[in-house]
Residue, then its C-alpha position, 0 to 999 in steps of 0.5 A: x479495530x479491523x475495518x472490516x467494510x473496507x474489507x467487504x468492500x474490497x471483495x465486492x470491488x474485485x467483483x465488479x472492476x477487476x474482471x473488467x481489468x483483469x485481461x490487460x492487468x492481471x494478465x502480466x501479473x499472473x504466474x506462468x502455467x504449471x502443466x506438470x505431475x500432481x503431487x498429494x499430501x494429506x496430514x493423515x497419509x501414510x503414502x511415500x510416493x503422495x498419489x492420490x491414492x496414498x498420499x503423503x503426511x508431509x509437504x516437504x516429502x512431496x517438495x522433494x519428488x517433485x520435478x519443475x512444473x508439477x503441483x503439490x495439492x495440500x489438504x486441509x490439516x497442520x503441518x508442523x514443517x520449516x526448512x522447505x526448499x523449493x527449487x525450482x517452478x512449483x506450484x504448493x496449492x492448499x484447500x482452503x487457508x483456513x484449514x490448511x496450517x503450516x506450524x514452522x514452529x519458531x524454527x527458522x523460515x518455513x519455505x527457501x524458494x530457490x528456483x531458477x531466475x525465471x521459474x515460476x513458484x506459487x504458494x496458494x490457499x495455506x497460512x503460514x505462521x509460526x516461522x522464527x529466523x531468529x537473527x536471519x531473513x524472512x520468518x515465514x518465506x526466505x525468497x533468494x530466486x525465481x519469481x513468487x506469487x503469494x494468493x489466497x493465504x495468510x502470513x500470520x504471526x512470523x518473526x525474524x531479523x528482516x522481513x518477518x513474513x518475507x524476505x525478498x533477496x531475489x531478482x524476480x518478481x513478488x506478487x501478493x494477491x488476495x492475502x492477509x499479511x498480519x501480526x508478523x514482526x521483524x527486529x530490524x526492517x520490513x515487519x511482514x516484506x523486507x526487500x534490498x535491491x530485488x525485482x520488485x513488490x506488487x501488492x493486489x487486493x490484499x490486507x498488510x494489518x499489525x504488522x511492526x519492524x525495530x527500525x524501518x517498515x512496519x509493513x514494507x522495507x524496500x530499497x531501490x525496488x519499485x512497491x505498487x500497492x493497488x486495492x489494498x489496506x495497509x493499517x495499524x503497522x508500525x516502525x521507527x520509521x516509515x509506519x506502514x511503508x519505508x522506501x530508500x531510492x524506491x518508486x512507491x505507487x499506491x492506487x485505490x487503497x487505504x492506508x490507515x492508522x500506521x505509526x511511526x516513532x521519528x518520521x513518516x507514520x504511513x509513508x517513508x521514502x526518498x524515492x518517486x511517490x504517486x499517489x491515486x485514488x488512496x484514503x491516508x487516515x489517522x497515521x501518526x509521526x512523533x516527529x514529521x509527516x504523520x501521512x507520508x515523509x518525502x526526502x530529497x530532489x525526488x517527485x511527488x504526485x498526489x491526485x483524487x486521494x484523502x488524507x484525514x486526520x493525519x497528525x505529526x509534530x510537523x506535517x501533519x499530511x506531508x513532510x516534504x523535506x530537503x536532503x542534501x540540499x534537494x527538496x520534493x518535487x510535489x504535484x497535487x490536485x483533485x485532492x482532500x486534505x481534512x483535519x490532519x495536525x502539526x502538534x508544534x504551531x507554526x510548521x504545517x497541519x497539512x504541509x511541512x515543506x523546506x525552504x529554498x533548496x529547489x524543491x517546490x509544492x503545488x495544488x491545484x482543485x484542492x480542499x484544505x480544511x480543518x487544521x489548528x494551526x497554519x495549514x502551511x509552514x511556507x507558502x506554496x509555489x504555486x496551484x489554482x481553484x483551492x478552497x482553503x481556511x487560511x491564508x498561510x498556504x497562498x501563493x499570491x495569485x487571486x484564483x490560488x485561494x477561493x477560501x473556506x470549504x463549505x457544505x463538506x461532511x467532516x465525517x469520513x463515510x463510505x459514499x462509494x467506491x473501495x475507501x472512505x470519502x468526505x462528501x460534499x453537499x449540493x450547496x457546496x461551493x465546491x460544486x463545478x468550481x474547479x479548474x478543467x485545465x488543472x483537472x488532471x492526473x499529475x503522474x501523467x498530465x492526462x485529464x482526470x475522469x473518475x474521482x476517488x470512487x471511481x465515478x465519473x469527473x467531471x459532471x455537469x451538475x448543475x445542467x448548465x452545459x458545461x461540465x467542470x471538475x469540482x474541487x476535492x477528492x469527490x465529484x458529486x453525481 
Protein backbone atom coordinates (compact mmCIF):
# COMPACT_ATOMS: atom_id res chain seq x y z
CA UNK A 1 0.00 0.00 0.00
CA UNK A 2 1.42 3.77 -0.99
CA UNK A 3 1.98 5.79 2.28
CA UNK A 4 0.40 8.33 0.57
CA UNK A 5 0.21 10.76 4.35
CA UNK A 6 3.95 10.69 4.13
CA UNK A 7 3.56 11.67 0.66
CA UNK A 8 1.08 14.63 1.51
CA UNK A 9 3.12 15.41 4.45
CA UNK A 10 6.42 15.57 2.51
CA UNK A 11 4.67 18.52 0.23
CA UNK A 12 3.55 20.34 3.02
CA UNK A 13 6.97 20.12 4.57
CA UNK A 14 8.68 21.32 1.48
CA UNK A 15 6.20 24.35 1.88
CA UNK A 16 6.96 25.30 5.09
CA UNK A 17 10.86 24.32 5.81
CA UNK A 18 12.37 24.24 2.41
CA UNK A 19 11.76 27.85 1.83
CA UNK A 20 13.15 28.86 4.95
CA UNK A 21 16.25 26.32 3.55
CA UNK A 22 16.46 26.81 0.49
CA UNK A 23 18.85 29.84 0.06
CA UNK A 24 21.66 28.25 1.67
CA UNK A 25 20.82 24.28 0.46
CA UNK A 26 19.33 24.50 -2.33
CA UNK A 27 21.35 27.11 -3.72
CA UNK A 28 24.69 24.74 -4.42
CA UNK A 29 22.28 22.27 -5.51
CA UNK A 30 20.51 23.85 -8.29
CA UNK A 31 21.82 23.69 -11.82
CA UNK A 32 23.47 26.62 -13.51
CA UNK A 33 21.04 28.91 -15.65
CA UNK A 34 20.15 28.03 -19.18
CA UNK A 35 20.24 31.57 -20.77
CA UNK A 36 20.26 30.05 -24.53
CA UNK A 37 17.48 29.72 -27.54
CA UNK A 38 14.00 27.95 -26.84
CA UNK A 39 13.80 25.10 -28.86
CA UNK A 40 9.52 23.54 -29.41
CA UNK A 41 8.22 20.05 -29.62
CA UNK A 42 4.85 19.24 -29.77
CA UNK A 43 3.59 15.58 -30.71
CA UNK A 44 1.48 16.86 -33.09
CA UNK A 45 3.82 19.19 -35.10
CA UNK A 46 4.73 19.14 -38.36
CA UNK A 47 7.75 21.76 -38.17
CA UNK A 48 11.56 21.03 -38.90
CA UNK A 49 13.05 24.03 -37.22
CA UNK A 50 10.77 23.25 -33.44
CA UNK A 51 9.85 27.18 -33.18
CA UNK A 52 7.00 28.18 -31.71
CA UNK A 53 5.32 28.75 -34.48
CA UNK A 54 5.91 25.27 -35.97
CA UNK A 55 7.28 23.08 -33.71
CA UNK A 56 8.68 19.98 -34.12
CA UNK A 57 7.03 16.05 -33.65
CA UNK A 58 9.98 14.78 -31.99
CA UNK A 59 12.49 15.35 -29.07
CA UNK A 60 15.29 13.99 -30.40
CA UNK A 61 14.89 16.43 -33.69
CA UNK A 62 15.06 19.61 -31.42
CA UNK A 63 18.20 17.64 -29.14
CA UNK A 64 19.94 17.57 -32.24
CA UNK A 65 19.35 21.75 -33.23
CA UNK A 66 20.14 22.59 -30.00
CA UNK A 67 23.51 24.53 -28.96
CA UNK A 68 24.84 24.58 -25.34
CA UNK A 69 22.60 26.35 -23.02
CA UNK A 70 19.39 26.33 -24.87
CA UNK A 71 15.82 24.45 -23.69
CA UNK A 72 13.74 21.95 -25.34
CA UNK A 73 9.97 22.91 -24.18
CA UNK A 74 8.00 19.69 -24.59
CA UNK A 75 4.21 19.64 -24.65
CA UNK A 76 2.00 17.56 -23.22
CA UNK A 77 1.81 14.14 -25.37
CA UNK A 78 3.72 10.30 -25.89
CA UNK A 79 6.89 10.38 -27.47
CA UNK A 80 7.82 6.81 -28.48
CA UNK A 81 11.75 7.92 -28.54
CA UNK A 82 15.14 6.17 -27.07
CA UNK A 83 18.63 6.58 -28.17
CA UNK A 84 18.71 10.57 -27.37
CA UNK A 85 22.17 11.89 -26.95
CA UNK A 86 22.52 14.90 -25.02
CA UNK A 87 25.77 16.48 -25.52
CA UNK A 88 26.09 19.20 -23.99
CA UNK A 89 24.06 21.73 -21.07
CA UNK A 90 20.58 21.52 -22.13
CA UNK A 91 17.67 21.93 -20.35
CA UNK A 92 14.43 19.26 -21.86
CA UNK A 93 11.36 21.02 -19.82
CA UNK A 94 7.83 18.97 -20.04
CA UNK A 95 4.30 20.40 -19.37
CA UNK A 96 3.62 18.60 -16.80
CA UNK A 97 4.88 14.75 -16.17
CA UNK A 98 1.66 13.60 -16.27
CA UNK A 99 1.10 14.46 -19.61
CA UNK A 100 4.21 14.43 -21.01
CA UNK A 101 5.37 10.41 -21.75
CA UNK A 102 8.49 9.25 -23.18
CA UNK A 103 7.81 5.48 -24.41
CA UNK A 104 11.41 4.10 -24.90
CA UNK A 105 9.74 1.42 -25.97
CA UNK A 106 12.02 -1.46 -24.38
CA UNK A 107 14.89 -0.25 -27.00
CA UNK A 108 17.71 0.65 -25.00
CA UNK A 109 18.18 3.96 -22.45
CA UNK A 110 15.72 6.44 -23.74
CA UNK A 111 18.52 9.74 -22.87
CA UNK A 112 22.69 9.15 -23.07
CA UNK A 113 23.76 12.35 -21.56
CA UNK A 114 27.18 13.11 -22.45
CA UNK A 115 27.93 16.73 -21.78
CA UNK A 116 31.13 18.16 -20.87
CA UNK A 117 32.57 17.73 -17.15
CA UNK A 118 30.98 20.75 -16.05
CA UNK A 119 27.93 21.49 -18.19
CA UNK A 120 24.74 21.65 -16.67
CA UNK A 121 21.70 19.29 -17.96
CA UNK A 122 17.99 19.11 -16.75
CA UNK A 123 15.21 16.59 -17.42
CA UNK A 124 12.16 18.42 -16.15
CA UNK A 125 8.55 17.61 -15.66
CA UNK A 126 8.59 14.16 -18.18
CA UNK A 127 8.07 10.27 -17.34
CA UNK A 128 10.12 8.25 -18.52
CA UNK A 129 9.19 4.61 -18.93
CA UNK A 130 9.56 2.02 -21.05
CA UNK A 131 13.45 1.96 -21.31
CA UNK A 132 14.97 -1.58 -21.76
CA UNK A 133 19.21 -1.73 -22.02
CA UNK A 134 18.72 -5.38 -21.87
CA UNK A 135 22.20 -6.53 -20.56
CA UNK A 136 23.47 -2.51 -20.73
CA UNK A 137 23.44 0.27 -18.31
CA UNK A 138 20.55 2.57 -17.19
CA UNK A 139 17.22 1.52 -18.56
CA UNK A 140 15.77 4.99 -18.85
CA UNK A 141 18.87 7.45 -18.52
CA UNK A 142 22.60 6.38 -19.27
CA UNK A 143 24.27 9.31 -17.54
CA UNK A 144 28.46 9.23 -18.77
CA UNK A 145 28.91 13.11 -18.10
CA UNK A 146 28.48 16.38 -17.02
CA UNK A 147 26.37 17.21 -14.20
CA UNK A 148 22.40 16.12 -14.30
CA UNK A 149 19.38 17.12 -12.43
CA UNK A 150 16.06 14.95 -12.55
CA UNK A 151 12.94 17.14 -10.88
CA UNK A 152 9.46 17.04 -11.08
CA UNK A 153 9.37 13.54 -13.11
CA UNK A 154 8.57 10.04 -13.10
CA UNK A 155 11.24 6.99 -13.87
CA UNK A 156 8.66 4.46 -14.03
CA UNK A 157 8.86 1.03 -15.13
CA UNK A 158 12.64 0.60 -16.62
CA UNK A 159 14.70 -2.13 -16.95
CA UNK A 160 18.38 -2.86 -17.47
CA UNK A 161 21.63 -4.93 -16.29
CA UNK A 162 22.47 -2.06 -13.74
CA UNK A 163 20.68 0.88 -12.62
CA UNK A 164 17.48 0.39 -14.12
CA UNK A 165 16.23 3.82 -13.97
CA UNK A 166 19.87 5.56 -14.00
CA UNK A 167 23.00 4.53 -14.44
CA UNK A 168 25.53 6.98 -13.10
CA UNK A 169 29.03 6.62 -14.94
CA UNK A 170 29.70 10.34 -14.73
CA UNK A 171 32.10 12.30 -12.54
CA UNK A 172 29.49 15.22 -11.94
CA UNK A 173 26.83 15.40 -9.81
CA UNK A 174 23.23 13.57 -9.93
CA UNK A 175 20.53 15.39 -8.36
CA UNK A 176 16.93 13.71 -7.96
CA UNK A 177 14.61 16.55 -6.63
CA UNK A 178 10.96 16.32 -6.47
CA UNK A 179 10.43 12.67 -8.26
CA UNK A 180 8.93 9.64 -8.34
CA UNK A 181 11.52 6.53 -9.09
CA UNK A 182 8.95 3.31 -9.11
CA UNK A 183 8.77 -0.10 -10.61
CA UNK A 184 11.98 0.14 -12.23
CA UNK A 185 14.23 -3.39 -12.11
CA UNK A 186 17.81 -4.26 -12.80
CA UNK A 187 19.31 -7.85 -13.35
CA UNK A 188 22.16 -7.24 -11.52
CA UNK A 189 22.80 -3.72 -9.05
CA UNK A 190 20.99 -0.71 -8.55
CA UNK A 191 16.99 -1.38 -9.19
CA UNK A 192 16.06 2.21 -10.30
CA UNK A 193 20.14 4.33 -9.50
CA UNK A 194 23.50 2.18 -10.08
CA UNK A 195 26.58 4.44 -9.53
CA UNK A 196 30.60 3.01 -9.48
CA UNK A 197 32.81 5.57 -8.54
CA UNK A 198 30.75 8.74 -9.99
CA UNK A 199 30.32 12.06 -8.17
CA UNK A 200 27.75 11.44 -6.14
CA UNK A 201 23.98 10.99 -5.53
CA UNK A 202 21.37 13.53 -3.89
CA UNK A 203 18.28 12.41 -3.28
CA UNK A 204 15.62 15.53 -2.26
CA UNK A 205 11.98 15.45 -1.51
CA UNK A 206 11.62 12.48 -3.50
CA UNK A 207 9.57 8.87 -3.71
CA UNK A 208 12.35 5.84 -4.67
CA UNK A 209 8.89 2.92 -4.28
CA UNK A 210 9.12 -0.73 -5.73
CA UNK A 211 11.84 -0.68 -7.25
CA UNK A 212 13.89 -4.37 -7.09
CA UNK A 213 17.66 -5.31 -8.38
CA UNK A 214 19.04 -9.33 -8.82
CA UNK A 215 21.94 -9.01 -6.54
CA UNK A 216 22.48 -5.26 -4.81
CA UNK A 217 20.11 -1.94 -4.17
CA UNK A 218 16.67 -2.31 -4.71
CA UNK A 219 16.62 1.24 -4.95
CA UNK A 220 20.53 2.75 -4.71
CA UNK A 221 23.74 0.50 -5.73
CA UNK A 222 26.59 2.85 -5.20
CA UNK A 223 30.31 2.17 -4.66
CA UNK A 224 32.94 4.82 -3.34
CA UNK A 225 30.29 7.80 -4.07
CA UNK A 226 28.91 9.55 -1.26
CA UNK A 227 24.32 9.07 -1.15
CA UNK A 228 22.43 11.83 0.65
CA UNK A 229 18.72 10.98 0.71
CA UNK A 230 17.19 14.21 2.66
CA UNK A 231 13.03 14.57 2.74
CA UNK A 232 12.44 11.29 0.98
CA UNK A 233 10.70 7.95 1.29
CA UNK A 234 12.64 4.88 0.08
CA UNK A 235 9.72 2.01 0.52
CA UNK A 236 8.81 -1.33 -0.70
CA UNK A 237 12.24 -2.08 -2.90
CA UNK A 238 14.29 -4.96 -2.88
CA UNK A 239 17.37 -6.95 -3.42
CA UNK A 240 19.46 -9.67 -2.59
CA UNK A 241 21.29 -7.30 -0.56
CA UNK A 242 20.98 -3.78 0.60
CA UNK A 243 16.93 -3.73 0.08
CA UNK A 244 16.43 -0.12 -0.05
CA UNK A 245 20.39 1.05 -0.05
CA UNK A 246 23.31 -1.05 -0.99
CA UNK A 247 26.67 1.11 -0.43
CA UNK A 248 30.75 -0.51 -1.10
CA UNK A 249 33.09 2.08 0.93
CA UNK A 250 30.54 4.87 0.56
CA UNK A 251 29.31 7.46 2.92
CA UNK A 252 25.30 7.29 3.34
CA UNK A 253 23.60 9.91 5.03
CA UNK A 254 20.00 9.64 5.29
CA UNK A 255 17.94 12.87 7.16
CA UNK A 256 14.45 13.49 7.76
CA UNK A 257 12.95 10.85 5.60
CA UNK A 258 11.19 7.22 5.75
CA UNK A 259 12.51 4.37 4.86
CA UNK A 260 10.29 1.57 4.92
CA UNK A 261 9.02 -1.84 4.18
CA UNK A 262 12.50 -2.79 1.94
CA UNK A 263 13.64 -6.35 1.83
CA UNK A 264 16.51 -8.16 1.25
CA UNK A 265 17.35 -11.96 0.85
CA UNK A 266 20.73 -12.33 2.77
CA UNK A 267 21.59 -8.79 4.56
CA UNK A 268 20.47 -5.52 5.29
CA UNK A 269 16.62 -5.05 4.51
CA UNK A 270 16.77 -0.95 4.15
CA UNK A 271 20.47 -0.61 4.34
CA UNK A 272 23.86 -2.21 3.19
CA UNK A 273 26.77 -0.61 3.21
CA UNK A 274 30.86 -0.70 4.67
CA UNK A 275 30.91 2.75 4.26
CA UNK A 276 30.24 5.89 6.97
CA UNK A 277 26.68 5.90 8.03
CA UNK A 278 24.76 9.11 9.55
CA UNK A 279 21.38 8.71 10.24
CA UNK A 280 19.22 12.14 11.15
CA UNK A 281 15.62 12.45 11.98
CA UNK A 282 14.81 9.22 9.82
CA UNK A 283 11.63 6.67 10.57
CA UNK A 284 13.18 2.85 9.42
CA UNK A 285 10.08 0.60 9.60
CA UNK A 286 9.14 -2.93 8.72
CA UNK A 287 12.48 -3.72 6.71
CA UNK A 288 13.24 -7.24 6.62
CA UNK A 289 16.84 -9.33 6.11
CA UNK A 290 16.48 -13.21 5.68
CA UNK A 291 19.51 -13.22 7.21
CA UNK A 292 21.01 -10.07 9.22
CA UNK A 293 20.20 -6.47 9.89
CA UNK A 294 16.63 -6.30 8.75
CA UNK A 295 17.17 -2.02 9.58
CA UNK A 296 20.63 -1.42 8.27
CA UNK A 297 23.76 -4.11 7.87
CA UNK A 298 27.11 -2.17 8.61
CA UNK A 299 30.61 -3.86 8.00
CA UNK A 300 33.74 -2.92 8.82
CA UNK A 301 36.05 -0.57 10.90
CA UNK A 302 33.68 2.16 9.60
CA UNK A 303 31.29 5.11 11.79
CA UNK A 304 27.90 4.94 12.50
CA UNK A 305 25.96 7.85 14.00
CA UNK A 306 22.41 7.47 14.68
CA UNK A 307 20.48 10.41 16.42
CA UNK A 308 16.61 11.67 16.79
CA UNK A 309 15.45 8.46 14.35
CA UNK A 310 13.12 5.47 14.69
CA UNK A 311 13.55 2.10 13.94
CA UNK A 312 10.38 0.01 14.33
CA UNK A 313 9.52 -3.38 13.43
CA UNK A 314 12.41 -4.06 11.92
CA UNK A 315 13.00 -7.99 11.65
CA UNK A 316 16.03 -10.21 10.81
CA UNK A 317 17.19 -13.60 11.48
CA UNK A 318 19.79 -11.62 13.49
CA UNK A 319 19.49 -7.90 14.29
CA UNK A 320 16.51 -7.15 13.80
CA UNK A 321 17.47 -2.84 14.03
CA UNK A 322 21.24 -3.05 13.16
CA UNK A 323 23.88 -5.90 12.08
CA UNK A 324 26.93 -4.31 12.92
CA UNK A 325 29.65 -6.64 11.88
CA UNK A 326 33.39 -7.39 11.90
CA UNK A 327 35.25 -7.46 8.26
CA UNK A 328 38.48 -8.19 8.03
CA UNK A 329 38.61 -7.97 11.62
CA UNK A 330 37.12 -4.30 12.01
CA UNK A 331 34.00 -3.85 13.45
CA UNK A 332 31.56 -0.43 13.19
CA UNK A 333 32.28 2.23 15.17
CA UNK A 334 28.47 2.78 16.41
CA UNK A 335 27.31 6.32 18.09
CA UNK A 336 23.58 6.46 18.75
CA UNK A 337 21.19 8.78 21.08
CA UNK A 338 18.04 10.70 21.17
CA UNK A 339 16.73 7.47 19.58
CA UNK A 340 13.48 4.70 19.49
CA UNK A 341 14.21 1.45 18.74
CA UNK A 342 10.47 -0.35 19.13
CA UNK A 343 9.54 -4.00 18.34
CA UNK A 344 12.25 -4.58 15.68
CA UNK A 345 12.93 -8.97 15.99
CA UNK A 346 15.85 -11.38 15.75
CA UNK A 347 13.99 -14.40 14.34
CA UNK A 348 17.27 -16.80 15.94
CA UNK A 349 16.74 -16.20 20.00
CA UNK A 350 20.07 -15.08 21.27
CA UNK A 351 21.55 -12.63 18.67
CA UNK A 352 19.83 -9.39 18.89
CA UNK A 353 16.14 -8.04 18.52
CA UNK A 354 17.51 -4.66 17.95
CA UNK A 355 21.35 -5.06 17.90
CA UNK A 356 23.55 -7.61 16.62
CA UNK A 357 27.21 -6.64 17.12
CA UNK A 358 30.73 -8.46 16.85
CA UNK A 359 32.58 -9.54 19.64
CA UNK A 360 36.29 -8.08 19.91
CA UNK A 361 37.35 -6.88 16.74
CA UNK A 362 37.67 -3.05 17.96
CA UNK A 363 34.58 -2.07 17.23
CA UNK A 364 32.24 -0.57 19.67
CA UNK A 365 28.14 0.25 20.25
CA UNK A 366 27.30 3.06 22.36
CA UNK A 367 23.67 4.63 23.19
CA UNK A 368 23.14 7.26 24.92
CA UNK A 369 19.03 9.10 26.00
CA UNK A 370 17.46 5.83 24.11
CA UNK A 371 14.48 3.69 24.27
CA UNK A 372 14.88 0.28 23.59
CA UNK A 373 11.59 -1.46 23.71
CA UNK A 374 9.40 -4.36 22.89
CA UNK A 375 11.55 -7.29 21.41
CA UNK A 376 10.95 -11.19 21.97
CA UNK A 377 14.31 -11.76 22.64
CA UNK A 378 17.57 -10.27 24.14
CA UNK A 379 17.60 -7.04 22.95
CA UNK A 380 21.47 -7.30 22.56
CA UNK A 381 23.60 -10.43 21.36
CA UNK A 382 26.70 -8.65 23.29
CA UNK A 383 26.42 -5.94 25.89
CA UNK A 384 27.10 -2.46 24.92
CA UNK A 385 30.24 -0.36 25.27
CA UNK A 386 29.01 1.90 26.61
CA UNK A 387 25.97 5.05 26.75
CA UNK A 388 23.96 6.57 29.72
CA UNK A 389 20.07 7.62 30.62
CA UNK A 390 18.35 4.69 28.40
CA UNK A 391 15.21 3.15 29.25
CA UNK A 392 15.48 -0.62 28.37
CA UNK A 393 13.25 -3.71 29.09
CA UNK A 394 16.02 -6.01 29.63
CA UNK A 395 19.40 -6.27 30.94
CA UNK A 396 21.12 -8.15 27.81
CA UNK A 397 22.45 -4.63 26.56
CA UNK A 398 23.87 -3.30 30.02
CA UNK A 399 27.11 -2.31 30.19
CA UNK A 400 27.64 -2.14 34.06
CA UNK A 401 27.23 1.34 34.82
CA UNK A 402 24.27 2.43 37.22
CA UNK A 403 22.73 5.23 34.88
CA UNK A 404 23.50 2.84 31.34
CA UNK A 405 19.98 1.48 32.14
CA UNK A 406 16.90 3.17 34.07
CA UNK A 407 14.74 0.26 32.97
CA UNK A 408 11.60 -0.17 31.00
CA UNK A 409 9.82 2.62 29.16
CA UNK A 410 6.45 3.41 30.24
CA UNK A 411 3.30 5.74 28.97
CA UNK A 412 5.07 4.98 24.84
CA UNK A 413 2.24 4.44 22.43
CA UNK A 414 3.55 1.27 20.62
CA UNK A 415 1.57 2.63 17.51
CA UNK A 416 3.38 4.53 15.04
CA UNK A 417 1.41 7.52 14.43
CA UNK A 418 2.04 11.07 12.61
CA UNK A 419 2.51 13.36 15.59
CA UNK A 420 4.03 15.62 13.68
CA UNK A 421 6.69 16.39 11.32
CA UNK A 422 7.58 14.60 7.74
CA UNK A 423 7.46 10.78 9.53
CA UNK A 424 6.15 8.60 11.83
CA UNK A 425 6.84 8.69 15.54
CA UNK A 426 6.27 6.81 18.89
CA UNK A 427 4.91 9.32 21.29
CA UNK A 428 5.10 9.37 24.61
CA UNK A 429 2.69 10.40 27.14
CA UNK A 430 3.15 13.18 29.91
CA UNK A 431 3.36 10.43 32.63
CA UNK A 432 6.19 8.72 30.70
CA UNK A 433 9.25 8.15 32.71
CA UNK A 434 10.79 9.30 29.61
CA UNK A 435 9.47 13.05 30.45
CA UNK A 436 13.19 15.20 31.28
CA UNK A 437 15.13 11.91 32.05
CA UNK A 438 17.81 12.28 29.63
CA UNK A 439 21.04 13.53 29.89
CA UNK A 440 21.75 17.18 28.67
CA UNK A 441 25.63 16.30 28.23
CA UNK A 442 24.52 13.36 25.91
CA UNK A 443 21.85 15.24 24.06
CA UNK A 444 23.78 15.64 21.07
CA UNK A 445 24.21 15.17 17.38
CA UNK A 446 26.86 12.09 17.35
CA UNK A 447 28.12 13.29 13.54
CA UNK A 448 28.97 16.18 14.75
CA UNK A 449 29.19 16.59 18.71
CA UNK A 450 26.86 19.60 18.69
CA UNK A 451 23.77 19.63 21.21
CA UNK A 452 20.75 18.43 19.59
CA UNK A 453 17.75 21.07 19.22
CA UNK A 454 14.94 19.72 17.24
CA UNK A 455 13.58 16.17 17.70
CA UNK A 456 12.74 13.72 15.17
CA UNK A 457 9.77 16.20 14.23
CA UNK A 458 11.60 18.92 13.84
CA UNK A 459 10.38 20.71 17.17
CA UNK A 460 12.24 22.10 19.81
CA UNK A 461 14.67 19.90 22.31
CA UNK A 462 14.90 20.37 25.11
CA UNK A 463 11.67 21.77 26.80
CA UNK A 464 11.11 22.58 30.13
CA UNK A 465 8.12 20.32 30.54
CA UNK A 466 7.38 20.05 33.79
CA UNK A 467 8.34 24.30 34.50
CA UNK A 468 10.72 23.61 36.73
CA UNK A 469 13.25 25.70 35.26
CA UNK A 470 15.46 23.28 33.89
CA UNK A 471 14.90 22.12 30.56
CA UNK A 472 16.32 18.50 30.16
CA UNK A 473 16.28 16.34 26.97
CA UNK A 474 13.85 13.37 27.05
CA UNK A 475 14.80 10.15 26.26
CA UNK A 476 13.83 8.71 22.73
CA UNK A 477 13.21 10.10 19.40
CA UNK A 478 10.44 12.62 20.70
CA UNK A 479 10.21 15.59 22.81
CA UNK A 480 7.07 16.32 24.50
CA UNK A 481 5.69 20.05 23.69
Amino acid sequence: MRDLPLLRTLRLLATLRVLATMALGFAALAPAPLLGATLFVDATGAGAACTNVAPCPLIATAVGLSAPGDVVLVAAGTYAEWGIVIPHALGIIGASSATVIVDGSANGPIFEVNANVADPVLLSRLTLTNGDSGFGPGGAILFSSGNLTVTGSQLVGNTALSGGAIDDQSAGTLLILTSTLEENSSSATGGAIHCDGCGGIDVRLSVLRNNTAGSTGGAIDVETSAVDVWLSAVSDNSADYGGGIHSLQAPVTIKDSAVLRNAADFDGGAVYSTGTVEIQRSLFAENTAVINGGGAFIAGGVSVAVSNSTFSENSALCGGAFSLIANFGFAPLALMGASTFFGNESAFGGCGDHFQTSAGAGGSLEVYNSIIDGGVGPSCNFAMNGGRNNLIDDASCNTGVAAFNLGAVTGLDPVLAFNGGPTRTHLIDPASNAVEAGRNAACLNPATGLPLTIDQRGLARPVDFDLNGVATCDIGAVELQ
